[in-house]
PyMOL Python script that loads the backbone (N, CA, C, O; Angstrom):
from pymol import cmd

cmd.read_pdbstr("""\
ATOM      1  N   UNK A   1      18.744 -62.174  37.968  1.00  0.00           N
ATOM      2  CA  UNK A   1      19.046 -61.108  37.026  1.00  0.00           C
ATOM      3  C   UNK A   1      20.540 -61.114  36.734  1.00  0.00           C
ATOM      4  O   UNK A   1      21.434 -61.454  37.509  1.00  0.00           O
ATOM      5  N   UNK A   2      20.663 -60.649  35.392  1.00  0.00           N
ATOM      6  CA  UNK A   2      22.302 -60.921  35.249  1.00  0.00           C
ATOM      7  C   UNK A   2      22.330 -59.297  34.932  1.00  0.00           C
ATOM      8  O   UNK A   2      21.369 -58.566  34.692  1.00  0.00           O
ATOM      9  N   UNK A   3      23.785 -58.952  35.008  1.00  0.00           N
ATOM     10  CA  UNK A   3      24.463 -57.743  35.132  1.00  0.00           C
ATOM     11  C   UNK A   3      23.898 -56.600  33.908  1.00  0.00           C
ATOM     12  O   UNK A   3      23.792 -55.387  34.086  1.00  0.00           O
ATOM     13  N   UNK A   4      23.625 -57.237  32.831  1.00  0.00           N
ATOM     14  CA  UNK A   4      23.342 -56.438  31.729  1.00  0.00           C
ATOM     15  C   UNK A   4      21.839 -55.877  32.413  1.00  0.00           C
ATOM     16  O   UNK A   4      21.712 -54.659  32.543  1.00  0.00           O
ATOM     17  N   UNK A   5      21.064 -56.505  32.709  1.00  0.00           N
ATOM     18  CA  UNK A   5      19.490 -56.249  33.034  1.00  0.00           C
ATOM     19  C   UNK A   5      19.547 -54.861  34.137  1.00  0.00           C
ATOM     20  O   UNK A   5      19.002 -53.767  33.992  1.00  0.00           O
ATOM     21  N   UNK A   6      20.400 -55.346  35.253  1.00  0.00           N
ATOM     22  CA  UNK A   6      20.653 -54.403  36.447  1.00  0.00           C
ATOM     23  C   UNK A   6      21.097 -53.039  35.960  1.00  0.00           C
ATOM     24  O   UNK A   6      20.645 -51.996  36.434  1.00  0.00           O
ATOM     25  N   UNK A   7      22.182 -53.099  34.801  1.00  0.00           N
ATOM     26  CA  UNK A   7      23.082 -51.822  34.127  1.00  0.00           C
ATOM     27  C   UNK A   7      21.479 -51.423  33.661  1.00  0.00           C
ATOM     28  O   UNK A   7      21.003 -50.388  34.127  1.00  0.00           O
ATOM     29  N   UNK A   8      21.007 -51.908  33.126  1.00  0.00           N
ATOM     30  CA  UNK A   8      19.643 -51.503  32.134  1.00  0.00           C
ATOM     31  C   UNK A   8      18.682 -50.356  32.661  1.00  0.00           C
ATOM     32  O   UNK A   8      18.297 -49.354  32.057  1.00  0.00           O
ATOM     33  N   UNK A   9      18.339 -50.867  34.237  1.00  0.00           N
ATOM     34  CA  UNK A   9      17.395 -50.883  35.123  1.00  0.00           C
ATOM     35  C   UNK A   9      17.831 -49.270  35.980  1.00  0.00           C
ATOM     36  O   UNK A   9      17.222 -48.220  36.189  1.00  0.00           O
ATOM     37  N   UNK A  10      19.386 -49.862  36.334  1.00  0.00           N
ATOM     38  CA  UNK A  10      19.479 -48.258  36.681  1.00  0.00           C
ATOM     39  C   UNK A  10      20.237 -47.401  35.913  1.00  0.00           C
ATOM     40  O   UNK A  10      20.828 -46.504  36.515  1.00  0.00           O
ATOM     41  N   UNK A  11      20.364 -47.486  34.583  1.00  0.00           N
ATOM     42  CA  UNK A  11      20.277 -46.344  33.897  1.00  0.00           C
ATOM     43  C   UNK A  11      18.981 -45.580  33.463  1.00  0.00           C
ATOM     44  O   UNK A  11      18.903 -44.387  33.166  1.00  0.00           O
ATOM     45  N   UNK A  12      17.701 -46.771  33.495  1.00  0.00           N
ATOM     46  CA  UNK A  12      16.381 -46.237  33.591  1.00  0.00           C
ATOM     47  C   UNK A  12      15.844 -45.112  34.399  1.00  0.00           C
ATOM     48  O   UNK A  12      15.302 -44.054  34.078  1.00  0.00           O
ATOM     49  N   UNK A  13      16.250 -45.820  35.904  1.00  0.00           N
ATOM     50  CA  UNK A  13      16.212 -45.259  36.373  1.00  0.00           C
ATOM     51  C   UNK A  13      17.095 -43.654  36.623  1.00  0.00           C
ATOM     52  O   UNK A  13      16.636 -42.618  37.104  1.00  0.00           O
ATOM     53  N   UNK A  14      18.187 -43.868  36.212  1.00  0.00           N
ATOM     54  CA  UNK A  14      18.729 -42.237  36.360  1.00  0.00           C
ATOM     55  C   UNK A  14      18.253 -41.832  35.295  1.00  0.00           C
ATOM     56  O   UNK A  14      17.230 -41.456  35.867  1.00  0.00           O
ATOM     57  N   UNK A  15      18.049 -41.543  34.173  1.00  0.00           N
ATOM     58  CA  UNK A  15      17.290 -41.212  33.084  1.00  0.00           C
ATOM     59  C   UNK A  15      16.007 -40.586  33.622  1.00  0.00           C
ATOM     60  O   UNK A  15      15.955 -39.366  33.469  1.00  0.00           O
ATOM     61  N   UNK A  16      14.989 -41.143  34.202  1.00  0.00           N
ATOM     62  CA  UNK A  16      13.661 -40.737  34.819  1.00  0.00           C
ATOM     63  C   UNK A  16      13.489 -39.596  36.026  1.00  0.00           C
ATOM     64  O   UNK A  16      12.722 -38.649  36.200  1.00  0.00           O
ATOM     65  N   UNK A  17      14.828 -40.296  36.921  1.00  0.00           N
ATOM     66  CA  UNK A  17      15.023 -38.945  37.494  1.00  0.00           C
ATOM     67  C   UNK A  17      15.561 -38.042  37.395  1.00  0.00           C
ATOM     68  O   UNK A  17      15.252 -37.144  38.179  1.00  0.00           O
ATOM     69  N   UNK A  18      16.916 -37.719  36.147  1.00  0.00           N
ATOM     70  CA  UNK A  18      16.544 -36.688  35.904  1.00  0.00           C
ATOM     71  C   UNK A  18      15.918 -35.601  35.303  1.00  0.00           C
ATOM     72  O   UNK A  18      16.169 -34.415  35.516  1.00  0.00           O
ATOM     73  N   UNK A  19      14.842 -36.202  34.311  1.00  0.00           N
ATOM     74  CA  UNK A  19      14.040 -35.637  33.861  1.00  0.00           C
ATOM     75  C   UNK A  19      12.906 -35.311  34.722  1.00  0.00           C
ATOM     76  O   UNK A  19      12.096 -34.480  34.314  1.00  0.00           O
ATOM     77  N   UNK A  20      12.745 -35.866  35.874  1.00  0.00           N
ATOM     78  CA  UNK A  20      11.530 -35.674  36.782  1.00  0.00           C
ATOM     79  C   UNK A  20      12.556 -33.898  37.595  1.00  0.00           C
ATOM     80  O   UNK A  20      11.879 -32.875  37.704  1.00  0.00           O
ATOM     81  N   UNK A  21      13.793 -33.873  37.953  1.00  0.00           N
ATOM     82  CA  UNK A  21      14.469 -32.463  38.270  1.00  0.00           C
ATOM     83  C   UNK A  21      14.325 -31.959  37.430  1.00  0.00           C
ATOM     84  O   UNK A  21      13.851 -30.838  37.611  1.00  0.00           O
ATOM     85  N   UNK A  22      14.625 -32.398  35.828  1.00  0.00           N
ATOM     86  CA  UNK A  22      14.222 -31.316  34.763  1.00  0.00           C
ATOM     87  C   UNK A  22      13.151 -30.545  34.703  1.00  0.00           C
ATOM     88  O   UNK A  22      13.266 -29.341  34.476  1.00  0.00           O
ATOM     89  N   UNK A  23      11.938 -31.145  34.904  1.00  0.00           N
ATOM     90  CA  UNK A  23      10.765 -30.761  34.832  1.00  0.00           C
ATOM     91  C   UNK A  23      10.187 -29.895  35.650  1.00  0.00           C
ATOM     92  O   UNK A  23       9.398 -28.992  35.376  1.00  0.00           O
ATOM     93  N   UNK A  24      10.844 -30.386  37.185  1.00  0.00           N
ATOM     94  CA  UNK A  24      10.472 -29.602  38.359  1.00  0.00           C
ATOM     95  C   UNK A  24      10.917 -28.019  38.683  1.00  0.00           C
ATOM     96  O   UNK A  24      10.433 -27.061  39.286  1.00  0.00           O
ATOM     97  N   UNK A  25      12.210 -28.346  37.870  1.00  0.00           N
ATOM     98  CA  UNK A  25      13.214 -26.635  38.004  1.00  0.00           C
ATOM     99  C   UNK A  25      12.284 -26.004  36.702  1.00  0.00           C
ATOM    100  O   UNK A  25      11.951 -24.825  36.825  1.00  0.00           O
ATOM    101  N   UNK A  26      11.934 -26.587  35.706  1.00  0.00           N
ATOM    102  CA  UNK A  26      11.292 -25.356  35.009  1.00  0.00           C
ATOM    103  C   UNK A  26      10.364 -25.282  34.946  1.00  0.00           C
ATOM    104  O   UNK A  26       9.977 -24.860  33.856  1.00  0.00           O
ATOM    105  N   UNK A  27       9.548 -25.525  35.727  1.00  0.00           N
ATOM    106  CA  UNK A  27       7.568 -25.384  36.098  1.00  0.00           C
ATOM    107  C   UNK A  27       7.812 -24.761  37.831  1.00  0.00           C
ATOM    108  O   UNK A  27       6.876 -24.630  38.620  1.00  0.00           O
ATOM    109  N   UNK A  28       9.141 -24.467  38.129  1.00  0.00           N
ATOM    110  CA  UNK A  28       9.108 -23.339  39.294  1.00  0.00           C
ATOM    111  C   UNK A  28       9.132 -22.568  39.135  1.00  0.00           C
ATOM    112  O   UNK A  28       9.922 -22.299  38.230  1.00  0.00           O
ATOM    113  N   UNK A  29       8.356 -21.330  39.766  1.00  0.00           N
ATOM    114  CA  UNK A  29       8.110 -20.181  39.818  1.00  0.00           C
ATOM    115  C   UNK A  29       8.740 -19.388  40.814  1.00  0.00           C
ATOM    116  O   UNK A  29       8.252 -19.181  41.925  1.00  0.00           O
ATOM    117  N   UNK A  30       9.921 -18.907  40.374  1.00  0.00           N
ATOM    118  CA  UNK A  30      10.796 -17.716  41.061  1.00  0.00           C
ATOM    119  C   UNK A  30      10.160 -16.044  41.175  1.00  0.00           C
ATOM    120  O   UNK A  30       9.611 -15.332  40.334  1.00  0.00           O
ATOM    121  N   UNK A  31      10.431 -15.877  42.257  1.00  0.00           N
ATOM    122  CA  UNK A  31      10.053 -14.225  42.356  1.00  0.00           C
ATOM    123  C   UNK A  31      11.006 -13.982  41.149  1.00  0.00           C
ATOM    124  O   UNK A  31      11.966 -14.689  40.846  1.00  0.00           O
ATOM    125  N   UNK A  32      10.613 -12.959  40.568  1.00  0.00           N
ATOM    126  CA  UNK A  32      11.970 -11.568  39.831  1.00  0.00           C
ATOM    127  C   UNK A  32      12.588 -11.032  40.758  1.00  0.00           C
ATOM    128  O   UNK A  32      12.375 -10.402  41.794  1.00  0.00           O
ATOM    129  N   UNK A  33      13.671 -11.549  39.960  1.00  0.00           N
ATOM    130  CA  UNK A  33      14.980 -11.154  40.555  1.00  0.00           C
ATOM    131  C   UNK A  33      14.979  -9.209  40.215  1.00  0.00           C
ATOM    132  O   UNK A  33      14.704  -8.605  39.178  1.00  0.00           O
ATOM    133  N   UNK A  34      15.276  -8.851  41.159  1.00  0.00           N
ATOM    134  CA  UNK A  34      15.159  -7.398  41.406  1.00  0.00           C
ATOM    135  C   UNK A  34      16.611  -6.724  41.021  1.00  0.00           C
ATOM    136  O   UNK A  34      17.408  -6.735  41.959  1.00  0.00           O
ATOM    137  N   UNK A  35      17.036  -6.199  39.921  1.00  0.00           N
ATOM    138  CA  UNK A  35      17.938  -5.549  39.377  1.00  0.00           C
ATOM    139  C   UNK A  35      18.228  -4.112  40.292  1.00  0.00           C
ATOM    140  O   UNK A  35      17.401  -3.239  40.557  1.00  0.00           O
ATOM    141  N   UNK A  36      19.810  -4.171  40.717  1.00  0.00           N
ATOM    142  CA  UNK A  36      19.378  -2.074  41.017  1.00  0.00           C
ATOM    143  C   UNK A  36      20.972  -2.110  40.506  1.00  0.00           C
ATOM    144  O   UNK A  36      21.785  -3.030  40.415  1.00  0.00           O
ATOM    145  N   UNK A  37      21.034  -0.720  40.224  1.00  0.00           N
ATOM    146  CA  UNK A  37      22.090  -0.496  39.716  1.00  0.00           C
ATOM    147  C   UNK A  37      22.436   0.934  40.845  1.00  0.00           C
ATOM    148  O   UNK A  37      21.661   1.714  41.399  1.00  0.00           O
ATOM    149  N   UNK A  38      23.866   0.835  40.861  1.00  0.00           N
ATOM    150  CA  UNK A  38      24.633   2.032  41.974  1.00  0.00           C
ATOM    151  C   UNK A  38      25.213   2.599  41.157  1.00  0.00           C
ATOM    152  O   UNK A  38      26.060   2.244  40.337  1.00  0.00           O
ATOM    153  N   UNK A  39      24.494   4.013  41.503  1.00  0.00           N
ATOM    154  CA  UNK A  39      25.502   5.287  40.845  1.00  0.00           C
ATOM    155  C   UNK A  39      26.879   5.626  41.662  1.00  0.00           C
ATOM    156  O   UNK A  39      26.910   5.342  42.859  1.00  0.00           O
ATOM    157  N   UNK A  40      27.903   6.168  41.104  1.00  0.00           N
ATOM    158  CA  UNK A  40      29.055   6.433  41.814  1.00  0.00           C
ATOM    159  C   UNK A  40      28.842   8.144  41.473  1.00  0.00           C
ATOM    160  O   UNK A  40      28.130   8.720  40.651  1.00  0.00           O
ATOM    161  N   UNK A  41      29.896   8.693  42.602  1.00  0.00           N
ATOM    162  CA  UNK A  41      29.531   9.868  42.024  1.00  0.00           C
ATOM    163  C   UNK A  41      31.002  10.143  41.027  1.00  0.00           C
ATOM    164  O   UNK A  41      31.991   9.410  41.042  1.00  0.00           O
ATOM    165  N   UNK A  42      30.833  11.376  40.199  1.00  0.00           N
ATOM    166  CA  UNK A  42      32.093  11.439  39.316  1.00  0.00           C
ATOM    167  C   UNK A  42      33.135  11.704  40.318  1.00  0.00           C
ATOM    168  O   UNK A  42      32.841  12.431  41.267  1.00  0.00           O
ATOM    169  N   UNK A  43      34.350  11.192  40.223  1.00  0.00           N
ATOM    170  CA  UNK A  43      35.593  11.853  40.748  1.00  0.00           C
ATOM    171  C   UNK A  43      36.455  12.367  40.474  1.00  0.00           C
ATOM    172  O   UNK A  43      37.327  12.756  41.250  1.00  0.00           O
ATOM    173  N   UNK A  44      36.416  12.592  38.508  1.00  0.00           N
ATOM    174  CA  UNK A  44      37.234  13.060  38.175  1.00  0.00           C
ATOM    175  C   UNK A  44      37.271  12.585  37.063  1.00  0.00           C
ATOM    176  O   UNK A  44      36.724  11.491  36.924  1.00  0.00           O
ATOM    177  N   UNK A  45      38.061  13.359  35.620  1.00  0.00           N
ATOM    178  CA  UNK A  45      38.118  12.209  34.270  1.00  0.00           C
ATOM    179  C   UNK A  45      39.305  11.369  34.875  1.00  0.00           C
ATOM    180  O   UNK A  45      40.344  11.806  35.370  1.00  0.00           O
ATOM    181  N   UNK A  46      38.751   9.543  34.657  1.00  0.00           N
ATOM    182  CA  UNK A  46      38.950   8.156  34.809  1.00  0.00           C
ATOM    183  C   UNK A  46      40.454   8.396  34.012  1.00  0.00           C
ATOM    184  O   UNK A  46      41.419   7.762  34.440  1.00  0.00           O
ATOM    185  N   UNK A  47      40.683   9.569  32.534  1.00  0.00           N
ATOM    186  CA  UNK A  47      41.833   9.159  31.640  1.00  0.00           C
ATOM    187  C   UNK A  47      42.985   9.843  32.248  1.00  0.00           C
ATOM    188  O   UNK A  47      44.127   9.522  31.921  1.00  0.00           O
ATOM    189  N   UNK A  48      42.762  10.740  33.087  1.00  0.00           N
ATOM    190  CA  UNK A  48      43.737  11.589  33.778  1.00  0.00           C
ATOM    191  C   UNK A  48      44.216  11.045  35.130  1.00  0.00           C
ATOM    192  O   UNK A  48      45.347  11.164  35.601  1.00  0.00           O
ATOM    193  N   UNK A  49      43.142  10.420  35.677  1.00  0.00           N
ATOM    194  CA  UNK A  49      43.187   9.585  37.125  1.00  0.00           C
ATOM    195  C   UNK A  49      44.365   8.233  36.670  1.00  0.00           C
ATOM    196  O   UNK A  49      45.270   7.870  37.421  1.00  0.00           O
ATOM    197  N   UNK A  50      44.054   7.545  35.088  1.00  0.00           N
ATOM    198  CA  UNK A  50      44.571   6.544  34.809  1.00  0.00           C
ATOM    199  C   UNK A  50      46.370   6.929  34.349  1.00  0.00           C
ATOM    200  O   UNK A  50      47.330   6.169  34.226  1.00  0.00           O
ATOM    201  N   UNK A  51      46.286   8.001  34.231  1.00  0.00           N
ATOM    202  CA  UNK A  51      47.507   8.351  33.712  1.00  0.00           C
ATOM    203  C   UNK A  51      48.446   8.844  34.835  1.00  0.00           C
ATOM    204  O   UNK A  51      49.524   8.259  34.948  1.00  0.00           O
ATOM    205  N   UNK A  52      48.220   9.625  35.483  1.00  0.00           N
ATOM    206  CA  UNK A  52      48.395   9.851  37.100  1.00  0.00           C
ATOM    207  C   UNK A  52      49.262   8.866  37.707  1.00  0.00           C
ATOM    208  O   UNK A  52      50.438   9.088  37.996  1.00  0.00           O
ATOM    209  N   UNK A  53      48.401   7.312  37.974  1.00  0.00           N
ATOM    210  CA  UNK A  53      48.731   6.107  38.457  1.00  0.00           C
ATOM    211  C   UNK A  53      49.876   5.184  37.981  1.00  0.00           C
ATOM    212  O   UNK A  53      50.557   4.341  38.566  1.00  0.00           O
ATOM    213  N   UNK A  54      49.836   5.785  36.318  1.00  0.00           N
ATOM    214  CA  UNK A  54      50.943   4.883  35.616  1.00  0.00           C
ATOM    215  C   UNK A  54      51.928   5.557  36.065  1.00  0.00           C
ATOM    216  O   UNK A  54      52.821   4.831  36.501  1.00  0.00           O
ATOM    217  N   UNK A  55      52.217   7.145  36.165  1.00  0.00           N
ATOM    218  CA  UNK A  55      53.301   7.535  35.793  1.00  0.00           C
ATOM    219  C   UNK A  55      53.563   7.141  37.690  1.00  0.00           C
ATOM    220  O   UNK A  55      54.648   6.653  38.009  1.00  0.00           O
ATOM    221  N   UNK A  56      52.727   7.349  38.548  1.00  0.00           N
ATOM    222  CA  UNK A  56      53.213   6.700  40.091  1.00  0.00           C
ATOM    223  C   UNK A  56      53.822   5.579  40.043  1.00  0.00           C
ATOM    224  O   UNK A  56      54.879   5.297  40.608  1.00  0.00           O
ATOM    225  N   UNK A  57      53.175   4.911  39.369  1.00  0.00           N
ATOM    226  CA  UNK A  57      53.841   3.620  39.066  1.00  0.00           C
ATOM    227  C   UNK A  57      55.137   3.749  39.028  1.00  0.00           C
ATOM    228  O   UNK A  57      55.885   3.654  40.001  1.00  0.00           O
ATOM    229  N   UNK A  58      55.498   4.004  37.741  1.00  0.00           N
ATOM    230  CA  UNK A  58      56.798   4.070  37.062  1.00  0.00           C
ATOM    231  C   UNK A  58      57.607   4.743  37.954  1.00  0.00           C
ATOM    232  O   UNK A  58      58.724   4.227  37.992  1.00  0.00           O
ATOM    233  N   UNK A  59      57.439   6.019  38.938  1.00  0.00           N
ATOM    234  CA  UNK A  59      57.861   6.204  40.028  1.00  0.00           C
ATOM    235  C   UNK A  59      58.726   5.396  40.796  1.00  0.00           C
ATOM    236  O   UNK A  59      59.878   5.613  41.173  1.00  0.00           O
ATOM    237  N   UNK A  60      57.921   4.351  40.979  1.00  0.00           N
ATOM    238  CA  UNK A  60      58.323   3.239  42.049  1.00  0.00           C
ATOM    239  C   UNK A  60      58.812   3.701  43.027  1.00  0.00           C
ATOM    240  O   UNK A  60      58.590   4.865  42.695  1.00  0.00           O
ATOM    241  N   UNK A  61      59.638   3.869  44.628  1.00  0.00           N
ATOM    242  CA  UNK A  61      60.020   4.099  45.509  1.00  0.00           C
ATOM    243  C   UNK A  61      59.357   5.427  45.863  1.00  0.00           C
ATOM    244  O   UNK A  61      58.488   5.558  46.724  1.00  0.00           O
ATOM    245  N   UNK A  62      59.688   6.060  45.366  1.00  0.00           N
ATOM    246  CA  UNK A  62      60.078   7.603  45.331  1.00  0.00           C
ATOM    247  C   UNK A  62      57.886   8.235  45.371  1.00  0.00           C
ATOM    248  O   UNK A  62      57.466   9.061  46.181  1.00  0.00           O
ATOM    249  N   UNK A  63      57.311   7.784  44.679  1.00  0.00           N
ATOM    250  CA  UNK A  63      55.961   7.778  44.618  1.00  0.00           C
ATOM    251  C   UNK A  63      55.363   8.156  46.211  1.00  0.00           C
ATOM    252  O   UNK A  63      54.505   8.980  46.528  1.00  0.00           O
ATOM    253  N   UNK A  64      56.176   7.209  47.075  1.00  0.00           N
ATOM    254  CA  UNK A  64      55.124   7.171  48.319  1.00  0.00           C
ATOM    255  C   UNK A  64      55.082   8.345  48.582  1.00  0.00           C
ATOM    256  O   UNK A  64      53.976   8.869  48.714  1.00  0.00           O
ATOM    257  N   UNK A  65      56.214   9.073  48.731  1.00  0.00           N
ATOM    258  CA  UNK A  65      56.642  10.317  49.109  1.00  0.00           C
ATOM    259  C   UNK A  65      56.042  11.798  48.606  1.00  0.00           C
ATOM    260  O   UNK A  65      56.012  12.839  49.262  1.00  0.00           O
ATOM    261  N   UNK A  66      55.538  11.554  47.142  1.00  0.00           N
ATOM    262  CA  UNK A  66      54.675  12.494  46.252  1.00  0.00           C
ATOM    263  C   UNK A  66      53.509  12.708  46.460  1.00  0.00           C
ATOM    264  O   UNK A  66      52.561  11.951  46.251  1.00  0.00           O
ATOM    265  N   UNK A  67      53.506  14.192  47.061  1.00  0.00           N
ATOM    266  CA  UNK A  67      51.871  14.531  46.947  1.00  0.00           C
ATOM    267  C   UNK A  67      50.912  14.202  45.940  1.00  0.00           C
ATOM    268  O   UNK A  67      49.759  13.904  46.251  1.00  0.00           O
ATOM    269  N   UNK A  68      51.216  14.226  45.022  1.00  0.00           N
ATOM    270  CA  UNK A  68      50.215  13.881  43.804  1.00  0.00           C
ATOM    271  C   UNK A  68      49.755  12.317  43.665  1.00  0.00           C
ATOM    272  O   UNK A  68      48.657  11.917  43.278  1.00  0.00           O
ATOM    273  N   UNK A  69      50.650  11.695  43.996  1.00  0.00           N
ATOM    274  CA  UNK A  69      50.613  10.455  43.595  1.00  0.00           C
ATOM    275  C   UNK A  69      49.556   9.800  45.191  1.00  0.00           C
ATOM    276  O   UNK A  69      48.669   8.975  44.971  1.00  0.00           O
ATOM    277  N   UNK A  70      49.782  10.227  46.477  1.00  0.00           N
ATOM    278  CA  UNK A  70      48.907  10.506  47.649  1.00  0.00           C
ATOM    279  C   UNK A  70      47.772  10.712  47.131  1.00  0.00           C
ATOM    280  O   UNK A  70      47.003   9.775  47.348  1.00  0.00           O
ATOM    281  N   UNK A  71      47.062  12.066  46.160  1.00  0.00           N
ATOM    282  CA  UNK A  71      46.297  12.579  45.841  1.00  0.00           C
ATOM    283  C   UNK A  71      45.286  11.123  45.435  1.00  0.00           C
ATOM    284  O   UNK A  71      44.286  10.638  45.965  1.00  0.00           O
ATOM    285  N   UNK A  72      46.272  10.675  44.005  1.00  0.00           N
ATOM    286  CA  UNK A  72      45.502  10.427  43.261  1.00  0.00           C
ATOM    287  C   UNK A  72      45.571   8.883  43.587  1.00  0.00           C
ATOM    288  O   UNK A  72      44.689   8.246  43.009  1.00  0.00           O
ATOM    289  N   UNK A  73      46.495   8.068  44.454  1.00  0.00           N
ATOM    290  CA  UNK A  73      45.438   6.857  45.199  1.00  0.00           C
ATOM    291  C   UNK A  73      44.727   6.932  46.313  1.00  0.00           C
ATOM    292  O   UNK A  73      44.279   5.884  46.776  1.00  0.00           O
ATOM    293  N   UNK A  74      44.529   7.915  46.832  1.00  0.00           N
ATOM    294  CA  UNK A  74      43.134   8.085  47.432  1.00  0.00           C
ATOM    295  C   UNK A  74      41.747   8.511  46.813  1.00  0.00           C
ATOM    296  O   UNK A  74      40.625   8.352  47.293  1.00  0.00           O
ATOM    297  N   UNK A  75      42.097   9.060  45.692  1.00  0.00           N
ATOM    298  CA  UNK A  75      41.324   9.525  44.252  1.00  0.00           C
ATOM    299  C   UNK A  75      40.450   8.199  44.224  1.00  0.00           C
ATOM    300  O   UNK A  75      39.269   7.945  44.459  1.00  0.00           O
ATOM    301  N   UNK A  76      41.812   7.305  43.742  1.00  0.00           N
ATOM    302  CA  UNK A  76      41.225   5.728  42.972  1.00  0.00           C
ATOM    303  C   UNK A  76      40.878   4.848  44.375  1.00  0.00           C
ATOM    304  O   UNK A  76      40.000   4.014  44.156  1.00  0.00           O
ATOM    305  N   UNK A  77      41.320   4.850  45.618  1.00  0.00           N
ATOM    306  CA  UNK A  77      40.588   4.060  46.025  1.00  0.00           C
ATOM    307  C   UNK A  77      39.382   4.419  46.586  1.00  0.00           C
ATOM    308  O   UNK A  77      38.728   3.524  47.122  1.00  0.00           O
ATOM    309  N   UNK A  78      38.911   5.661  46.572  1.00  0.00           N
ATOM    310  CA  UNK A  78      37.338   6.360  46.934  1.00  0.00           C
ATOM    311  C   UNK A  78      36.716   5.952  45.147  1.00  0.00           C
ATOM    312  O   UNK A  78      35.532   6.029  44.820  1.00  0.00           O
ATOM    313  N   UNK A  79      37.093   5.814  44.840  1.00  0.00           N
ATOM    314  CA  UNK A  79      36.601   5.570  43.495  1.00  0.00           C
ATOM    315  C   UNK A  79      36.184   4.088  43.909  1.00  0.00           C
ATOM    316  O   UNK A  79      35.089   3.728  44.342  1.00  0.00           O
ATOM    317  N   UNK A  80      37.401   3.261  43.655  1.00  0.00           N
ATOM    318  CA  UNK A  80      36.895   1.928  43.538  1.00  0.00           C
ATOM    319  C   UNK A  80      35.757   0.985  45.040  1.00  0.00           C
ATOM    320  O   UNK A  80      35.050  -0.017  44.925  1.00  0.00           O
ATOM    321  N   UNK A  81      35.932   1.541  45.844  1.00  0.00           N
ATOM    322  CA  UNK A  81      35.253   1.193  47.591  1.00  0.00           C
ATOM    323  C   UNK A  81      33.885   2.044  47.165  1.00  0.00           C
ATOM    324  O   UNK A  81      32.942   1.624  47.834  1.00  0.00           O
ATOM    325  N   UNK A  82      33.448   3.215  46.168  1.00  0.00           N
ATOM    326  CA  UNK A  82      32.658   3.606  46.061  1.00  0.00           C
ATOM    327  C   UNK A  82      32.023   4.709  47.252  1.00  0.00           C
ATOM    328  O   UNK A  82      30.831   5.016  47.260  1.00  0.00           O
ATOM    329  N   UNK A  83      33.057   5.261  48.279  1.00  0.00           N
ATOM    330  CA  UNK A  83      33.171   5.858  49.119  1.00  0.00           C
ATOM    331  C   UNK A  83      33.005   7.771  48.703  1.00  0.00           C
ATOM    332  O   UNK A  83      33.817   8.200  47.883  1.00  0.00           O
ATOM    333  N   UNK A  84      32.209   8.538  49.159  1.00  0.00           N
ATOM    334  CA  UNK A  84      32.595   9.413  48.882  1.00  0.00           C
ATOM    335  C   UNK A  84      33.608  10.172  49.426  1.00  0.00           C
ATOM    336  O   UNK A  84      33.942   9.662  50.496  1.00  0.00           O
ATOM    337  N   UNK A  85      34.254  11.170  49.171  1.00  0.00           N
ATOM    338  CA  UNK A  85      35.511  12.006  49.614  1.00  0.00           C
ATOM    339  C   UNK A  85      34.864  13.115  50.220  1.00  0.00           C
ATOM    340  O   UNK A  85      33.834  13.682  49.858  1.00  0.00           O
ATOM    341  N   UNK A  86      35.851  13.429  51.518  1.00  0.00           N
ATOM    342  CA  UNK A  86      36.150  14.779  52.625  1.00  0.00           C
ATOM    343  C   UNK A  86      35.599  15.607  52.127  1.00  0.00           C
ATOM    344  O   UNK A  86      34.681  16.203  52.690  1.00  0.00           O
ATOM    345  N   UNK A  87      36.090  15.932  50.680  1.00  0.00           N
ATOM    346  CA  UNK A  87      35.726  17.554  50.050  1.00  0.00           C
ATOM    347  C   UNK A  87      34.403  17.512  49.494  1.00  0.00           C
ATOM    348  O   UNK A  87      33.730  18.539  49.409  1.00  0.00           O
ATOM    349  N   UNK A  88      33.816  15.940  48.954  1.00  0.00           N
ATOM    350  CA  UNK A  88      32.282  16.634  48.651  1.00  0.00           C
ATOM    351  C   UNK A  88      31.430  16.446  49.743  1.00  0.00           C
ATOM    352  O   UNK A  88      30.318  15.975  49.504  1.00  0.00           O
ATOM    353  N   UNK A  89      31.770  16.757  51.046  1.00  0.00           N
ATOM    354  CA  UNK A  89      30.265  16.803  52.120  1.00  0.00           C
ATOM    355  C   UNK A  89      30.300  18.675  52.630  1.00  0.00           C
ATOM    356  O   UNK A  89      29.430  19.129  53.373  1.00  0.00           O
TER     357      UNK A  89
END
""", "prot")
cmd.dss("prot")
cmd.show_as("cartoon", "prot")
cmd.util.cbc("prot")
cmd.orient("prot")
């Protein structure tokens, strides 16, 4: 056999198999995939929480020290961890 025949032979061959995986992945039968969705509870309006954070921001140093700015990243990170807060139990 010369080189062209061999190139021939196993491109045949990869060709066949992967249409033989093609075939096999879509004539499998998967359970359904089971969707759930998580409620958070409200913590507050998101536009006031967001505004809060900028102006901490802009703070910079001085922020750590501010009750409010305390307030409201513990606000956002019970928000984002999806954790509820002290005051609603």
């Amino acid at each position: 056999m010369d080189g062209k025949t061999f190139a021939r032979i196993g491109a045949i061959a990869f060709v066949a198999v992967a249409i033989t995986a093609a075939v096999i992945e879509l004539t499998r039968n998967d359970a359904a995939t089971e969707i759930r969705t998580v409620s958070r509870p409200h913590v507050g309006d998101p536009g006031s929480l967001r505004a809060t954070l900028r102006h901490c921001r802009d703070l910079g140093e001085a922020a750590s020290r501010d009750a409010v700015c305390l307030k409201a990243w513990a606000e956002n990170r019970d928000r984002f961890l999806g954790a509820t807060s002290p005051e609603a139990h």
